[in-house]
Backbone bond lengths (Angstrom), bond angles and torsions (degrees), N, CA, C in turn:
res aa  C-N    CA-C-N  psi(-1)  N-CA   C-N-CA  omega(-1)  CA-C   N-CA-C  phi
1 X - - - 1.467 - - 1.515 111.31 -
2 X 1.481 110.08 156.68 1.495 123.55 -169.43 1.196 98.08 -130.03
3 X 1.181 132.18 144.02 1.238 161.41 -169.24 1.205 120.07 -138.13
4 X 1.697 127.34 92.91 1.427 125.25 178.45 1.680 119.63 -116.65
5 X 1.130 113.29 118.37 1.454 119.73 159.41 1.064 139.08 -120.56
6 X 1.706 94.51 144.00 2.130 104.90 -156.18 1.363 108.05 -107.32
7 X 1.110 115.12 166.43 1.541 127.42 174.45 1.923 97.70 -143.30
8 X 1.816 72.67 -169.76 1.733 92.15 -176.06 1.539 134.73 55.04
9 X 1.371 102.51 33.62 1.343 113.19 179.92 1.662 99.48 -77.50
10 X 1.103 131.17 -174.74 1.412 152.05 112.32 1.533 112.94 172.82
11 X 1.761 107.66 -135.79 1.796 100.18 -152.88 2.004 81.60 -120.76
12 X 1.375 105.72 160.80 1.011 94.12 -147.88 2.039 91.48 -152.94
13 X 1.017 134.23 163.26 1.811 108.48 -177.18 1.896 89.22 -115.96
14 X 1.199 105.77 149.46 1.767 96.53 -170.41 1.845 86.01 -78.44
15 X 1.811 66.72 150.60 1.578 121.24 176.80 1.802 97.38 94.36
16 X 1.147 116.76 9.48 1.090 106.16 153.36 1.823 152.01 -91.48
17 X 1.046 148.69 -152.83 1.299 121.17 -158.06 1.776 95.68 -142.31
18 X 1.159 115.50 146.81 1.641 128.91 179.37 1.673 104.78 -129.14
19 X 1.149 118.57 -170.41 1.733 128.01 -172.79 1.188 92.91 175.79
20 X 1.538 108.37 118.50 1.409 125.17 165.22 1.142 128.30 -101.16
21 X 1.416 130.31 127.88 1.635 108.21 178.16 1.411 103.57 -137.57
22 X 1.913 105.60 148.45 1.676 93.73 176.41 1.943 75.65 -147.85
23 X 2.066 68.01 148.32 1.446 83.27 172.13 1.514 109.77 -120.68
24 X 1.481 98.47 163.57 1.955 102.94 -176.04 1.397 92.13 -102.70
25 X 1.746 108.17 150.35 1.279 116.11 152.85 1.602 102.27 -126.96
26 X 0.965 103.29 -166.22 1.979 127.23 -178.26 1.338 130.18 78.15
27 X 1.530 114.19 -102.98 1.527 121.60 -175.47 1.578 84.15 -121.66
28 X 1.726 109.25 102.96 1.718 127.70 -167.92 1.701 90.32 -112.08
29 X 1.368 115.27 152.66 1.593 119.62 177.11 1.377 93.87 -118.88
30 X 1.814 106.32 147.97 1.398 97.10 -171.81 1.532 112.45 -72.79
31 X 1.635 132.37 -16.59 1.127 140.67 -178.36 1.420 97.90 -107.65
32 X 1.378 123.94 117.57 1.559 117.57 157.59 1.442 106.04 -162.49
33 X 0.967 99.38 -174.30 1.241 104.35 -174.91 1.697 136.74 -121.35
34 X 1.657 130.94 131.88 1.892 99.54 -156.68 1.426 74.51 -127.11
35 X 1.621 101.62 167.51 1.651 115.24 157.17 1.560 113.57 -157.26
36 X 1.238 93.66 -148.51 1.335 91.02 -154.68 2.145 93.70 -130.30
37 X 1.203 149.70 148.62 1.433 159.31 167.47 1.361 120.54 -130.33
38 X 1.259 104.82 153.22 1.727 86.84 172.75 1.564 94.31 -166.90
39 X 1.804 113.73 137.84 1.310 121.20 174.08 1.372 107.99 -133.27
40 X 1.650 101.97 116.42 1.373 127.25 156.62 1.714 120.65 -31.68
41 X 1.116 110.84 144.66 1.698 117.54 159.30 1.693 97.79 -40.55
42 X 1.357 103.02 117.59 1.417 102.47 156.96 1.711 125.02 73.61
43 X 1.259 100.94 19.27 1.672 125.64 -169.34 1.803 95.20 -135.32
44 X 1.235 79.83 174.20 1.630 107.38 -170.92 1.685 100.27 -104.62
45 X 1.181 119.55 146.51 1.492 126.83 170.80 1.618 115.86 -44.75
46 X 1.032 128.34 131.85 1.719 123.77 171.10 1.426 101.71 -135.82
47 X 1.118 93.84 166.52 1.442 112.74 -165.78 1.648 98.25 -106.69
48 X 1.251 101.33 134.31 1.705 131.71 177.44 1.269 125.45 -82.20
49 X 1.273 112.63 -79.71 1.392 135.00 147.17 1.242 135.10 162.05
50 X 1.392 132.56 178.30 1.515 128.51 -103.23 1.558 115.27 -147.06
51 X 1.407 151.82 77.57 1.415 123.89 -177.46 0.883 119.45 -100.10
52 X 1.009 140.64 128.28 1.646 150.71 127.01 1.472 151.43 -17.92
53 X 1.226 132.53 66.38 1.295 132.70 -163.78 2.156 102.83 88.82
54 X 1.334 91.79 -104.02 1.377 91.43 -179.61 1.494 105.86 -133.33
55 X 1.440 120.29 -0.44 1.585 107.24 -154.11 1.636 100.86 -142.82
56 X 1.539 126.69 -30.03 1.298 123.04 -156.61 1.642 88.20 -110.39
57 X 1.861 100.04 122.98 1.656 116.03 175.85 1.375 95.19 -125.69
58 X 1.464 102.82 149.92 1.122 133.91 -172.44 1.543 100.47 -108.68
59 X 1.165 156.47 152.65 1.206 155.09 155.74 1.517 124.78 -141.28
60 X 1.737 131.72 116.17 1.039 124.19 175.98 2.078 129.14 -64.42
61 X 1.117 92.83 121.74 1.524 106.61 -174.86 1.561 104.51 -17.30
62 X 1.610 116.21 -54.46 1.285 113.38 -161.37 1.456 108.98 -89.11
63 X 1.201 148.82 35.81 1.176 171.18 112.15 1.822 130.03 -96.89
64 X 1.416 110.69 9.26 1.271 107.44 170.89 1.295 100.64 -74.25
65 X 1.787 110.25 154.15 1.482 121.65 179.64 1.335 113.48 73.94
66 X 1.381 133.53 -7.39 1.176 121.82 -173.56 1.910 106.84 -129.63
67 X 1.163 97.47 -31.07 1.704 115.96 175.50 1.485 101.53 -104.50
68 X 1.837 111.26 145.87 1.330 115.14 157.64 1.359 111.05 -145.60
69 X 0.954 104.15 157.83 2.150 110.43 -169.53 1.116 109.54 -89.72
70 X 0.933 133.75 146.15 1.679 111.33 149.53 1.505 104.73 -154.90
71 X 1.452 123.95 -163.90 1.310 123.41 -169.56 1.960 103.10 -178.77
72 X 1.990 83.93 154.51 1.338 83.16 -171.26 1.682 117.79 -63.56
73 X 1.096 108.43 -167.44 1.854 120.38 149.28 0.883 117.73 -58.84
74 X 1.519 119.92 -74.50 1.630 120.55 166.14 1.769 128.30 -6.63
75 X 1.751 93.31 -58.71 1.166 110.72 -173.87 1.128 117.35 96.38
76 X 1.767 128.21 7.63 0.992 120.61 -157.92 1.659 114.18 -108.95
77 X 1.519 100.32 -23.07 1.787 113.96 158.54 1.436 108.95 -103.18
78 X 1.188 95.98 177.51 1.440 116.66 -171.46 1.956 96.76 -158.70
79 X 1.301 107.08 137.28 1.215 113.32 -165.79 1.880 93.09 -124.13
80 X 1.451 105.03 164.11 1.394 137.72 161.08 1.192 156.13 -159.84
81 X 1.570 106.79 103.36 1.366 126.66 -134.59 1.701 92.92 -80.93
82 X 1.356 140.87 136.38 1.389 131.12 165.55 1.152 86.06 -143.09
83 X 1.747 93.07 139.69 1.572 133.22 -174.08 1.206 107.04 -125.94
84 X 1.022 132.35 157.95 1.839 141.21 173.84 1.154 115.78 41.90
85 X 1.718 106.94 54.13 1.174 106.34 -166.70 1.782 126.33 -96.29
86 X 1.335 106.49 137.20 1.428 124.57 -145.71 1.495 101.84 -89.82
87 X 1.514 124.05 162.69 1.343 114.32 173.91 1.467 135.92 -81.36
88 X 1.661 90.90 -10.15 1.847 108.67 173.23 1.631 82.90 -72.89
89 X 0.849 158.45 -69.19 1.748 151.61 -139.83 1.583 113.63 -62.59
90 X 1.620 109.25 9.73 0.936 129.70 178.65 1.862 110.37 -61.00
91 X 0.783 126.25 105.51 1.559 132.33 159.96 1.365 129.24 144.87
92 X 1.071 112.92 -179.89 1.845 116.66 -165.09 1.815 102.19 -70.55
93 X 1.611 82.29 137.59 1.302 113.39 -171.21 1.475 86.58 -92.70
94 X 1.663 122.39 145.76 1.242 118.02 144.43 1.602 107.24 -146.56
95 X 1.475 104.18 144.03 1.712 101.97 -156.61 1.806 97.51 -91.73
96 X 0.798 126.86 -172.63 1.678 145.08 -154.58 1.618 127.94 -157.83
97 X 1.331 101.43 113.64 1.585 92.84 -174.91 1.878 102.75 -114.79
98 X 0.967 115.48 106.08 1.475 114.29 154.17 1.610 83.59 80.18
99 X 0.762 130.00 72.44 1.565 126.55 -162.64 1.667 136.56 -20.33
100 X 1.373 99.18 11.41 1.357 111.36 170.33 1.472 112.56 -72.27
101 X 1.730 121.48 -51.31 1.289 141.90 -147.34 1.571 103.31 -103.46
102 X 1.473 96.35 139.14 1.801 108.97 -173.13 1.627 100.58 -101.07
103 X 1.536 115.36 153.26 1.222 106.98 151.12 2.219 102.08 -92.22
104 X 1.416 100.65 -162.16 1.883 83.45 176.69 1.820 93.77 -97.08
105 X 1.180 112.56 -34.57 1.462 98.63 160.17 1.998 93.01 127.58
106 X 1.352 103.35 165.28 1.560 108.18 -165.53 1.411 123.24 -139.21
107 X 1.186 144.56 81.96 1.580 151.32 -156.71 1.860 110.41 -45.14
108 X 1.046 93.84 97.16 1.766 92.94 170.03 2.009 92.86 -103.47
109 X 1.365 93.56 133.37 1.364 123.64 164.48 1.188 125.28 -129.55
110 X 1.970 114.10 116.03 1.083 102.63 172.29 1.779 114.21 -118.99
111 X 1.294 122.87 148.66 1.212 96.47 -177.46 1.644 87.33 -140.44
112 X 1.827 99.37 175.54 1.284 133.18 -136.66 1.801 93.79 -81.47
C-alpha cells in the first residue's frame, strides 16, 4: 500500500500562482512513477501531468507552459508548480502514484 498526501490548495484571483506538493509513504518502488489529476464540478477526472523516474514528464496540453512537475531525489514527492492561473483550472487536484494509488485530493480555486 501507498499512501499519498497533498497540500497547497486554495483560492487564488487568475493569473495568479499555487504549489502543490504530495508526498508518498509505505511500500514506495525505487522507479515509479507520480502525477498530478484534477476533476472539475461536473466533469470527469483528467490527467495533468506526470513524471517518471526522474526525467520523463508528461504534460496536459491545457496547462503546458504555465504548470511544471517536478519531484524530489528521494522520489518520494512530486510537486506542482501553476502559474497564470485561469478560472477553468478550477478544481480538485488529486496526486497519483504509479497509477494505482490516490492522493484524497486538494481544491485549487481560481476566480475571475
Amino acid at each position: 500500500q501507498v499512501q499519498l498526501v497533498e497540500s497547497g490548495g486554495g483560492s487564488v484571483q487568475a493569473g495568479g500562482s499555487l504549489r502543490l506538493s504530495c508526498k508518498a509513504s509505505g511500500n514506495i518502488f525505487s522507479v515509479n512513477g507520480m502525477g498530478w489529476y484534477r476533476q472539475a464540478p461536473g466533469k470527469q477526472r483528467e490527467f495533468v501531468a506526470r513524471i517518471v523516474g526522474g526525467a520523463l514528464i508528461n504534460i496536459a496540453d491545457s496547462v503546458k507552459g504555465r504548470f511544471t512537475i517536478s519531484r524530489d531525489s528521494a522520489k518520494i514527492a512530486v510537486y506542482l508548480q501553476m502559474n497564470s492561473l485561469k478560472p477553468e483550472d478550477t478544481a480538485i487536484y488529486y496526486c497519483n502514484y504509479n497509477i494505482q494509488f490516490w492522493g484524497q485530493g486538494t481544491q485549487v480555486t481560481v476566480s475571475s
